[in-house]
N, C-alpha and C positions, 0 to 999 in steps of 0.2 A: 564434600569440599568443593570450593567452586574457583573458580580461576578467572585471571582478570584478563583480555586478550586489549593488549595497547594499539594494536592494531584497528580495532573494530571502531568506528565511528560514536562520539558522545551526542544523543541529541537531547534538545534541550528545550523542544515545545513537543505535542503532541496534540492534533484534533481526532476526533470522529469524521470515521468515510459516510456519508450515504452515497448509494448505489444509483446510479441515473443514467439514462443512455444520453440526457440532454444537455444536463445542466452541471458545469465545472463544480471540485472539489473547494468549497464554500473559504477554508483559510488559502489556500492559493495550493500552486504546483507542490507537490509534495516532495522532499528528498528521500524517503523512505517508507514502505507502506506493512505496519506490523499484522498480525493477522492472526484472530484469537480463535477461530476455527474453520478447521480445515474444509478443502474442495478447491473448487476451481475461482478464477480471476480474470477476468477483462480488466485490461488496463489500455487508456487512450494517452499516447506522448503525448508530448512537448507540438509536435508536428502531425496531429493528427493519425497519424497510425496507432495500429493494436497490435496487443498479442494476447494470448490466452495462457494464462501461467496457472498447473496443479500445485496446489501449497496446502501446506501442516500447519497443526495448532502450534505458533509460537513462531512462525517463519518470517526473517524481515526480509523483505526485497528493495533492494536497494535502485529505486527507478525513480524520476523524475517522471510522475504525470500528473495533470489535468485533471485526468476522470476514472473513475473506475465505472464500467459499465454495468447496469443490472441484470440487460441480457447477457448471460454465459456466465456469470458471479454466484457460484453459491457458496466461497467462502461467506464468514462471518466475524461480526464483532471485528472492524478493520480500523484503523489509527494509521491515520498520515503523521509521518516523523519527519522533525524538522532540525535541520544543525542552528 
């Protein structure tokens, strides 16, 4: 049985991440980044800062970034979410 949570965010586009230390996330700033398997995540803000986030097959992180970096990134199969 699966349950509907009204709380949770509706998005309503989705692109493909590539991984790059250089070059911004190709449909713009992401509002969400879902993530089809697991490991770890470099994510570049809005400002230029990082963090390195461990994430699960199925995880959405709910971030505003630019980039996802390819150094420190061995999740996989990643989907920028868009409201």
């Amino acid at each position: 049985m699966s349950s509907l949570h009204t709380d949770s965010p509706i998005y309503t586009r989705a692109a493909t991440i590539t991984k790059s230390d250089t070059v911004a996330i190709a449909s713009g700033p992401t509002d969400a980044i879902h993530v089809g398997g697991a490991g770890t995540l470099t994510v570049v803000f809005m400002d230029d800062s990082t963090c390195q986030f461990t994430v699960a097959v199925g995880d959405i992180l709910n971030v505003r970034a630019k980039r996802v970096n390819l150094t420190g990134s061995a999740a996989t199969l990643l989907s920028a979410l868009y409201l």
